[in-house]
DRENPA-3360 file (N, C-alpha, C; in nm, 2 decimals, always signed):
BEGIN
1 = XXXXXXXX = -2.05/+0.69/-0.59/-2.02/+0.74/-0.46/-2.06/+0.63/-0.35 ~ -1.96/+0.61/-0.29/-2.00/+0.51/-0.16/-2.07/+0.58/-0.05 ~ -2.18/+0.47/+0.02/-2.25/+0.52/+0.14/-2.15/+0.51/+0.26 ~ -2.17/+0.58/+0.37/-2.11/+0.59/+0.47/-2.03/+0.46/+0.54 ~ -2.20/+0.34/+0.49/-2.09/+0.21/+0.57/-2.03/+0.17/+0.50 ~ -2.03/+0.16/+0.33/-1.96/+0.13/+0.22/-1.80/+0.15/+0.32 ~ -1.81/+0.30/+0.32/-1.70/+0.35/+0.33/-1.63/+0.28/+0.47 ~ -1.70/+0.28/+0.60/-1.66/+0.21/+0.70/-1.62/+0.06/+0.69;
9 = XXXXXXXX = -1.66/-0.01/+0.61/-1.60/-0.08/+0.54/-1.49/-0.14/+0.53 ~ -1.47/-0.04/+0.42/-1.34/-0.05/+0.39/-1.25/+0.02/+0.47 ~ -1.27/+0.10/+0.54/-1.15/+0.14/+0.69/-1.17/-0.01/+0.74 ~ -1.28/-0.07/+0.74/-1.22/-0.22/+0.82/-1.09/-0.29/+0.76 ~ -1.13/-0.30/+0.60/-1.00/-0.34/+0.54/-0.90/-0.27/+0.58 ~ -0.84/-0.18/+0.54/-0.77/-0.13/+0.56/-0.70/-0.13/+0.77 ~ -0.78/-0.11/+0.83/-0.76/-0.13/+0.98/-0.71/-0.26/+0.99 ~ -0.75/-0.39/+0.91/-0.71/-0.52/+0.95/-0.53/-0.52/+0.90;
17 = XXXXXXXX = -0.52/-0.45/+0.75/-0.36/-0.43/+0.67/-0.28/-0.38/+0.82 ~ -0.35/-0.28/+0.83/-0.24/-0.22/+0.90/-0.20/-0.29/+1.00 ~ -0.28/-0.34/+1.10/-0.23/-0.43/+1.24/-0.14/-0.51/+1.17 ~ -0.22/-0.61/+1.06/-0.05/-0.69/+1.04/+0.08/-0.63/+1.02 ~ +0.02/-0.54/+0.92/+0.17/-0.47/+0.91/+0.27/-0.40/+1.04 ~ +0.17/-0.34/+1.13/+0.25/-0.31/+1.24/+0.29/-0.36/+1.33 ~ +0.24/-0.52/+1.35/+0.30/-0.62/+1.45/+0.39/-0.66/+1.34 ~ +0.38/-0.68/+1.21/+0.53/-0.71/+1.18/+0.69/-0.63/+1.14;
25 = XXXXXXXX = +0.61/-0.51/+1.11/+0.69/-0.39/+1.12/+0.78/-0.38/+1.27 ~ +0.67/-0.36/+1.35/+0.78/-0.35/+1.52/+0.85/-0.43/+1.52 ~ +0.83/-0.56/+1.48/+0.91/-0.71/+1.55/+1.05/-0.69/+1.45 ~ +1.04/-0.64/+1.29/+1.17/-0.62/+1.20/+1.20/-0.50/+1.28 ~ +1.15/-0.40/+1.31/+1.21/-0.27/+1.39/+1.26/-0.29/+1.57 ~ +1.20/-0.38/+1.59/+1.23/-0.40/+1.74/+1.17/-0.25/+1.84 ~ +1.11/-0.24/+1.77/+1.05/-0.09/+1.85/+0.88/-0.07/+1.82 ~ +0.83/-0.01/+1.87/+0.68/+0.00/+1.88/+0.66/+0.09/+1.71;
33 = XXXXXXXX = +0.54/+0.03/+1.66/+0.50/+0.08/+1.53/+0.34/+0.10/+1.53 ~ +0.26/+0.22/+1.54/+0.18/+0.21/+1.48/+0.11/+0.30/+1.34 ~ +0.00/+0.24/+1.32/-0.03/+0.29/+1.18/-0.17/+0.29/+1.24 ~ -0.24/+0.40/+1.20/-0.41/+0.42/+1.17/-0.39/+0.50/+1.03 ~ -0.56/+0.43/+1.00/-0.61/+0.45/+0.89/-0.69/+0.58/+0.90 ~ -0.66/+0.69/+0.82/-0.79/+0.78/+0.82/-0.89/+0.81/+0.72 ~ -0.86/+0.73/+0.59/-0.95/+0.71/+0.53/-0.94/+0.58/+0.42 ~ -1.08/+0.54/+0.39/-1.02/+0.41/+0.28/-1.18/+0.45/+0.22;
41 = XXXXXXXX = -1.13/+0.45/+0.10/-1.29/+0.47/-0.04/-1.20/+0.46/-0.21 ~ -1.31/+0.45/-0.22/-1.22/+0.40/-0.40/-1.27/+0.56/-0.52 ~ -1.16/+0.55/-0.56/-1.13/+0.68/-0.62/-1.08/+0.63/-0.80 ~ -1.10/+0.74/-0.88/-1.09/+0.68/-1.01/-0.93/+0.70/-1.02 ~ -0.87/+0.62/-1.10/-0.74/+0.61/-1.05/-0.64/+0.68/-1.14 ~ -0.68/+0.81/-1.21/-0.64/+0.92/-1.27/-0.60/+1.02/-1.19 ~ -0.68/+0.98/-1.07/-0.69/+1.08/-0.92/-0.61/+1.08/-0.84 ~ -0.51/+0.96/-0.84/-0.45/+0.88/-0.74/-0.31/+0.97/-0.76;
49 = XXXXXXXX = -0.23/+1.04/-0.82/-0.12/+1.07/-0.82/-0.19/+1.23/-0.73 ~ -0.26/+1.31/-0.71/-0.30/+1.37/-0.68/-0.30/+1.38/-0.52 ~ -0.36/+1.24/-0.49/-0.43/+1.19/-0.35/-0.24/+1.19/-0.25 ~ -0.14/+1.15/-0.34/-0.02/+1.16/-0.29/+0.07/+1.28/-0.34 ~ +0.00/+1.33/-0.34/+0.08/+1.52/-0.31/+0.12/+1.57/-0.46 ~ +0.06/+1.49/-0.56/+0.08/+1.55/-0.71/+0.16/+1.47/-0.77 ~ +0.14/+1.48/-0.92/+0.23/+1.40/-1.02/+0.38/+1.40/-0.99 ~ +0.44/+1.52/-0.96/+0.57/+1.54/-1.02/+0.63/+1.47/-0.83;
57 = XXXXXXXX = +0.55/+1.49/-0.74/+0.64/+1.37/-0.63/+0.69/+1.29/-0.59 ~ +0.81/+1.28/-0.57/+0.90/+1.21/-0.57/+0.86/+1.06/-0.46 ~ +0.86/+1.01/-0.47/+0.81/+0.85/-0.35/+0.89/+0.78/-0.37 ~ +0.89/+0.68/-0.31/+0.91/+0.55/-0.28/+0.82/+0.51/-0.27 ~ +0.83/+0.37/-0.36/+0.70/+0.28/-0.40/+0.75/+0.10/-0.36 ~ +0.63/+0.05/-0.35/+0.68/-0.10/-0.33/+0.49/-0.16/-0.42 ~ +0.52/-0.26/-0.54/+0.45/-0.25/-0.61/+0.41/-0.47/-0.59 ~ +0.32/-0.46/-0.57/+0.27/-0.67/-0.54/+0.17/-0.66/-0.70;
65 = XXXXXXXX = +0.22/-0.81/-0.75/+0.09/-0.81/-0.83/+0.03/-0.93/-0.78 ~ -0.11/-0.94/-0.78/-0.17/-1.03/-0.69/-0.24/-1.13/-0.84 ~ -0.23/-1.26/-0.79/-0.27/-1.37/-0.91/-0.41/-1.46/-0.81 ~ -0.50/-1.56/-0.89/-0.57/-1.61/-0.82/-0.70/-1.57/-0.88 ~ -0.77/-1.59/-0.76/-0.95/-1.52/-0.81/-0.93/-1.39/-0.82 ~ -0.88/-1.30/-0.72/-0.81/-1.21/-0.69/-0.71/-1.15/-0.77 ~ -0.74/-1.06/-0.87/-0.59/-1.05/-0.97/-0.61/-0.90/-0.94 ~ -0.46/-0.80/-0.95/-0.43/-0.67/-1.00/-0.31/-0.65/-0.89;
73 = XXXXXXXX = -0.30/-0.49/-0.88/-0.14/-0.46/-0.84/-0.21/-0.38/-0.68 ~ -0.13/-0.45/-0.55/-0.09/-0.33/-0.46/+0.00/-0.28/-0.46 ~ -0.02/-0.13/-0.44/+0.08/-0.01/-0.49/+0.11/+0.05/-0.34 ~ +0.22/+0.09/-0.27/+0.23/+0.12/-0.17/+0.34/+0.24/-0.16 ~ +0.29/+0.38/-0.13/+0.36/+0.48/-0.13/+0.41/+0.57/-0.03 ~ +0.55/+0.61/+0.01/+0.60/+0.75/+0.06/+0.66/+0.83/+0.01 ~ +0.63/+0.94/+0.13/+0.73/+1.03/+0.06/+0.86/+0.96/+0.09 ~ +0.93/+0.98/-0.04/+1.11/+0.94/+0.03/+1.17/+0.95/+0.12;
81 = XXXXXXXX = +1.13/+1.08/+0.19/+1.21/+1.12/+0.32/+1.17/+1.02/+0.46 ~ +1.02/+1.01/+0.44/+0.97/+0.91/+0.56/+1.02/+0.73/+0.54 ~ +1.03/+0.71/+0.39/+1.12/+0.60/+0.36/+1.22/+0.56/+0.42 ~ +1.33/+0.71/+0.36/+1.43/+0.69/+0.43/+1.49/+0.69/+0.54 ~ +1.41/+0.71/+0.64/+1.38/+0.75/+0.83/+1.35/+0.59/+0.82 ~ +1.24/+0.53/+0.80/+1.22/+0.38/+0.82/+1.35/+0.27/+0.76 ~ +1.39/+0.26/+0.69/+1.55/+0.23/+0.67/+1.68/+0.27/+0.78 ~ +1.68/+0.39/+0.78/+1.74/+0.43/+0.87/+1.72/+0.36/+1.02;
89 = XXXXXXXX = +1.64/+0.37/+1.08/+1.54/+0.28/+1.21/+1.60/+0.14/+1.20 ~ +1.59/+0.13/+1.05/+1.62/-0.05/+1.07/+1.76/-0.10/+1.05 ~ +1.83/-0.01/+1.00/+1.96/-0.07/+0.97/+2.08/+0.03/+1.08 ~ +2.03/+0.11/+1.14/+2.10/+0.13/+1.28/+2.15/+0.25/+1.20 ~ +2.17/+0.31/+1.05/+2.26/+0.43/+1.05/+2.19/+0.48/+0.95 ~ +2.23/+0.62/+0.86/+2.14/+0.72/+0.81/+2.13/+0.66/+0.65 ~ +2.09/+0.66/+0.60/+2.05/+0.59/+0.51/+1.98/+0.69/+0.40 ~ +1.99/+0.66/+0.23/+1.94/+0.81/+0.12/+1.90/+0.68/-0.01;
97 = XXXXXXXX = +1.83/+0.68/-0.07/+1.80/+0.64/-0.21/+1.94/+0.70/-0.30 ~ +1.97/+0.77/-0.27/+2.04/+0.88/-0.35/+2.17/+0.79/-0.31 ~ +2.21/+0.73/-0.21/+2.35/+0.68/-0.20/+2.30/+0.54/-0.15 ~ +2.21/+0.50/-0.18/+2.17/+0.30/-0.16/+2.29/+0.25/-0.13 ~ +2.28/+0.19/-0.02/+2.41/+0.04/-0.02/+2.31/-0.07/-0.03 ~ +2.40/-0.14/-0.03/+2.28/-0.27/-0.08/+2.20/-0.32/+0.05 ~ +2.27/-0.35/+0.16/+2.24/-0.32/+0.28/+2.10/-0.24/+0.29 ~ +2.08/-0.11/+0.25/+1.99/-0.02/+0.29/+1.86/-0.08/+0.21;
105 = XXXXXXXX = +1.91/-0.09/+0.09/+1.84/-0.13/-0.03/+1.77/-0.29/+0.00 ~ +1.84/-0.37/+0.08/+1.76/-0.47/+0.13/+1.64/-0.48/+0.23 ~ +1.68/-0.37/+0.30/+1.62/-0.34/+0.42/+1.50/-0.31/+0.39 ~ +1.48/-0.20/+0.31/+1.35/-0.11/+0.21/+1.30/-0.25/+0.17 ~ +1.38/-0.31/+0.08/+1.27/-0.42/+0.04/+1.19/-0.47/+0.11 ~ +1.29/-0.53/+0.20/+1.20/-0.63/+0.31/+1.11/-0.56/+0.38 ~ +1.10/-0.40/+0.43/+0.99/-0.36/+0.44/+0.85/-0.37/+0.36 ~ +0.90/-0.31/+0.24/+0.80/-0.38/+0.13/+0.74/-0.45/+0.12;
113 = XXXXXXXX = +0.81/-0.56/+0.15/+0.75/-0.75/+0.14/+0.64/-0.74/+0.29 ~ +0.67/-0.67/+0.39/+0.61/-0.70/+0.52/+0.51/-0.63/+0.45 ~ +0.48/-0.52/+0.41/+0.36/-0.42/+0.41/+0.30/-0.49/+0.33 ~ +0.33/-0.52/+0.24/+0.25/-0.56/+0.11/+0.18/-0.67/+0.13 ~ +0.29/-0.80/+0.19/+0.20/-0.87/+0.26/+0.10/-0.88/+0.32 ~ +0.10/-0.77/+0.40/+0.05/-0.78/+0.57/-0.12/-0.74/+0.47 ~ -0.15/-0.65/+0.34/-0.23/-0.60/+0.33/-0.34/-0.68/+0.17 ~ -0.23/-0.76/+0.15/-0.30/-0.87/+0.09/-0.36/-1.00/+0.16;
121 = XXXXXXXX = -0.26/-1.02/+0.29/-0.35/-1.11/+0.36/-0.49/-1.05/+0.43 ~ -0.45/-0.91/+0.42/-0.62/-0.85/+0.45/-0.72/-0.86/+0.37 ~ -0.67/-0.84/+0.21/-0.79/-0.86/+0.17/-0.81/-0.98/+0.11 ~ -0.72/-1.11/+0.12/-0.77/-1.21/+0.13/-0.89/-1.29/+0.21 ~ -0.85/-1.20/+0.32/-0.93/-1.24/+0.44/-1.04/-1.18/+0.44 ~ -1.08/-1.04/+0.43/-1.18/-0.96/+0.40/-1.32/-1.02/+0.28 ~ -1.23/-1.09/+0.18/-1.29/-1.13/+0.07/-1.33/-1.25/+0.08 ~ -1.27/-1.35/+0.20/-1.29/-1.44/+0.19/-1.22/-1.57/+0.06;
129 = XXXXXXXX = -1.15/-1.49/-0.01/-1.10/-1.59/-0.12/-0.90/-1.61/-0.09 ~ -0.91/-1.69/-0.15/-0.73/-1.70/-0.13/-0.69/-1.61/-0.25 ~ -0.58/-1.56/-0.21/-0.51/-1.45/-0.32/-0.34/-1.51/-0.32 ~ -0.27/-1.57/-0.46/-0.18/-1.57/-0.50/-0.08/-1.41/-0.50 ~ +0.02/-1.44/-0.44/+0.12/-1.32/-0.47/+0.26/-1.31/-0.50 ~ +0.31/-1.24/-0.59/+0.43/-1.22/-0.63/+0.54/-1.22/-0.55 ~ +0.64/-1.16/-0.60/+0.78/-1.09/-0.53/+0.71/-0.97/-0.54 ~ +0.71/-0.86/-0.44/+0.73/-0.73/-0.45/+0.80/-0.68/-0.48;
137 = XXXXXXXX = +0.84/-0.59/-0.58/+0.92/-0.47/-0.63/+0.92/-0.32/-0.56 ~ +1.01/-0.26/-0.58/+1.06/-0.15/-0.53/+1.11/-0.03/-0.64 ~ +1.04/+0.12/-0.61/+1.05/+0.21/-0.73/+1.12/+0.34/-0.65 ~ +1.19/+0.39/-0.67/+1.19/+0.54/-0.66/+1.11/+0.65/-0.80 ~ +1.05/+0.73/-0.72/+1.02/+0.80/-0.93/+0.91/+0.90/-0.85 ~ +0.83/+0.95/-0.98/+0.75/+1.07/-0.91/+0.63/+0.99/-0.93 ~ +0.56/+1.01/-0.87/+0.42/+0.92/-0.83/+0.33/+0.93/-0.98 ~ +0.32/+1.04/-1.04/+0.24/+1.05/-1.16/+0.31/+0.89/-1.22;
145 = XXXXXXXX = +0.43/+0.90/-1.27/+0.53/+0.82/-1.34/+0.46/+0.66/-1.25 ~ +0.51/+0.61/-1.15/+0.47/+0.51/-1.09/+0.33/+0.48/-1.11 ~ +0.23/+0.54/-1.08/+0.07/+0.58/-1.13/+0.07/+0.46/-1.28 ~ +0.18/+0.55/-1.36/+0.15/+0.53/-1.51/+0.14/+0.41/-1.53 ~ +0.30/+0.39/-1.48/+0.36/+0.26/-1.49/+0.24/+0.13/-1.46 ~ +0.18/+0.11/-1.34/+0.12/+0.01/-1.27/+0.00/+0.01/-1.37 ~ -0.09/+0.11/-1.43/-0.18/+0.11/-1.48/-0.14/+0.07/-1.62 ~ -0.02/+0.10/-1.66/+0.01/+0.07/-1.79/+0.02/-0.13/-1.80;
153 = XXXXXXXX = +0.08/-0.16/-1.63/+0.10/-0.30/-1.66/-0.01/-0.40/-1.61 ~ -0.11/-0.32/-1.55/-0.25/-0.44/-1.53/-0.36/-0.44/-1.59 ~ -0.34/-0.29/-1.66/-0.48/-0.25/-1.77/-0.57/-0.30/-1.69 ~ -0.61/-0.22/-1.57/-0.76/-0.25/-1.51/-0.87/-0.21/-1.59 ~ -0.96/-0.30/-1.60/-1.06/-0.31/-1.65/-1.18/-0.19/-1.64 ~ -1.16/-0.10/-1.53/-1.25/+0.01/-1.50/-1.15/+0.10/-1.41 ~ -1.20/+0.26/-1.43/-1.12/+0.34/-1.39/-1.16/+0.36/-1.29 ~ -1.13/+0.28/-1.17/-1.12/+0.27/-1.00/-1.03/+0.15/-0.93;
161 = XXXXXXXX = -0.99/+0.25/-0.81/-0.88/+0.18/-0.78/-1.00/+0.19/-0.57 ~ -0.91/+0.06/-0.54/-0.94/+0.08/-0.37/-0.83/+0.21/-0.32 ~ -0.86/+0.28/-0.22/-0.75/+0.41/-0.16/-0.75/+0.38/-0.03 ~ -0.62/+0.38/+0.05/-0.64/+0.37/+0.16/-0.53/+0.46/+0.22 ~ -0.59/+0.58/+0.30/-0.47/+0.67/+0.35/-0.46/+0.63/+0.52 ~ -0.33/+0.60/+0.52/-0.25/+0.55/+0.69/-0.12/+0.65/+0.72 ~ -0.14/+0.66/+0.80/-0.02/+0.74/+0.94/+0.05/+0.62/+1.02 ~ +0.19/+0.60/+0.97/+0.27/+0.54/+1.03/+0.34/+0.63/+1.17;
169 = XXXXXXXX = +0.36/+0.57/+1.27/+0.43/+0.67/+1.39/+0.53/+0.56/+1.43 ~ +0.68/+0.63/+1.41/+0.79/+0.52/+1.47/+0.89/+0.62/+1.49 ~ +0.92/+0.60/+1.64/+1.02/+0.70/+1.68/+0.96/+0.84/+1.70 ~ +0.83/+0.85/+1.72/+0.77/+0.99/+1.74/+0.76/+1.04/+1.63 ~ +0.78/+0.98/+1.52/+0.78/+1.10/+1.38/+0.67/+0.97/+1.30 ~ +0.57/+1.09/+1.28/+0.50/+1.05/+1.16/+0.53/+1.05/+1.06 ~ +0.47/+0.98/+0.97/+0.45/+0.98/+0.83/+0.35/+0.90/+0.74 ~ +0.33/+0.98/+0.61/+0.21/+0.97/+0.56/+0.20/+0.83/+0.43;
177 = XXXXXXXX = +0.12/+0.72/+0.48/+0.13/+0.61/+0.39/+0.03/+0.62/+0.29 ~ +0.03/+0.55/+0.16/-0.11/+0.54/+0.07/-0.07/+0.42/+0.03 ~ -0.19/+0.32/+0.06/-0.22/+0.22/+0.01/-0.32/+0.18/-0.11 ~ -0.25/+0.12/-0.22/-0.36/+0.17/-0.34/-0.37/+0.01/-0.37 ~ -0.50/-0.05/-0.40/-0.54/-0.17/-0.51/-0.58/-0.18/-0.61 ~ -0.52/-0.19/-0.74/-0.62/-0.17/-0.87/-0.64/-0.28/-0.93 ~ -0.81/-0.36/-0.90/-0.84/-0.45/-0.93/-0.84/-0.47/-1.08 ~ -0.83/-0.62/-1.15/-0.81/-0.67/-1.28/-0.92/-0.78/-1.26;
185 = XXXXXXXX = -0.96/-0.81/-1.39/-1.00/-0.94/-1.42/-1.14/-1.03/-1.34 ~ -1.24/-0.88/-1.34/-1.37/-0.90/-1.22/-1.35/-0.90/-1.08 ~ -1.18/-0.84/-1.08/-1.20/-0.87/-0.86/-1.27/-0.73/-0.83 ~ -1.30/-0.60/-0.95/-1.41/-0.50/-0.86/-1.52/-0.52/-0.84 ~ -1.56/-0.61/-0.88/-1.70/-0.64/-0.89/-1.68/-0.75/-0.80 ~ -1.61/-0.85/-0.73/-1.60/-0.94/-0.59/-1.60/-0.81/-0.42 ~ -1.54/-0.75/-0.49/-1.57/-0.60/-0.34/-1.61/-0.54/-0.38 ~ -1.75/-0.49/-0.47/-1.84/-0.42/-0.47/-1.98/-0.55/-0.45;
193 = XXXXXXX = -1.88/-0.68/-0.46/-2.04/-0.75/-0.40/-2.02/-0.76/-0.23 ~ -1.91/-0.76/-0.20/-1.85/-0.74/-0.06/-1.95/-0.66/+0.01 ~ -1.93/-0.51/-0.05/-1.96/-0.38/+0.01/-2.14/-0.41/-0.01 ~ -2.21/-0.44/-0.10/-2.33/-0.40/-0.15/-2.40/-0.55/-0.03 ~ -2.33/-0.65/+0.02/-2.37/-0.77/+0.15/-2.35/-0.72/+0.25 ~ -2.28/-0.60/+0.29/-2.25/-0.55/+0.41/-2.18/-0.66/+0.47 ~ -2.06/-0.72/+0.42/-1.96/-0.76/+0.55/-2.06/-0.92/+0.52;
% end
């Protein structure tokens, strides 16, 4: 169980993801974007399909594997519908997973790549260490499934993941983000020495 500042903390991390992501989100959207964080604490990661509205839900995912001192997977989740609204936003017309043009299906990515970015440069920065990163990938599926998947391909070393829940607002309509990191290879034990120096 983390202490209170433990936990404030990590809303720092997470509060630093999101700014990037939202100055870089507006500037691809050409329209104002923000995101607040309302919670960030680390959760065992059997929990995590739960924390996004149950196994059998349907998302959209954008998946980083991160290499370096720093190794494991950011997992980045919506519901599809708020996906599909953010696509739509950016490519000027209505837009479905269900009927992908490649066009649309570009556009999703490159959101992907901004977010995912924007939140590994945070905790590069947070941690102080340089973090190597992938191409990001892109999933539709039900979050249990996705869940499986990412754990199946980093075999974290202990059953805890970082959780970070954010509220995207663009165009007056919210929607509900989950930012997940599931460290590999001793990086939980680099942000649990983070958390236990206070910053």
């Amino acid at each position: 169980m983390l202490s209170e500042f433990e936990q404030d903390l990590l809303k720092e991390l997470g509060n630093i993801g999101s700014g990037h992501a939202a100055t870089a989100l507006s500037t691809l959207l050409a329209k104002p974007v923000n995101i607040t964080v309302s919670s960030a604490e680390m959760e065992p990661i059997s929990y995590l399909p739960e924390r996004v509205g149950g196994p059998e839900r349907h998302v959209a995912s954008v998946l980083l594997e991160l290499g370096g001192e720093i190794r494991g997977m950011i997992l980045i989740l919506f519901p599809v519908d708020d996906a599909e609204a953010m696509v739509t936003s950016l490519i000027g017309r209505p837009f479905t997973f269900a009927e992908a043009t490649d066009l649309g299906q570009s556009a999703w990515e490159e959101i992907g790549n901004i977010m995912s970015g924007a939140y590994a440069r945070a905790l590069s920065d947070w941690l102080t260490t340089p973090i190597l990163i992938q191409v990001p990938a892109t999933a539709i599926d039900m979050a249990g499934s996705i869940v499986e998947f990412v754990v199946s391909s980093v075999q974290p070393e202990e059953d805890a993941a970082l959780y970070i829940d954010t509220t995207f607002l663009i165009d007056e309509k919210v929607s509900a983000g989950h930012v997940l990191f599931l460290p590999t290879h001793g990086s939980l034990k680099q942000i649990e020495r983070r958390l236990l120096g206070h910053g």
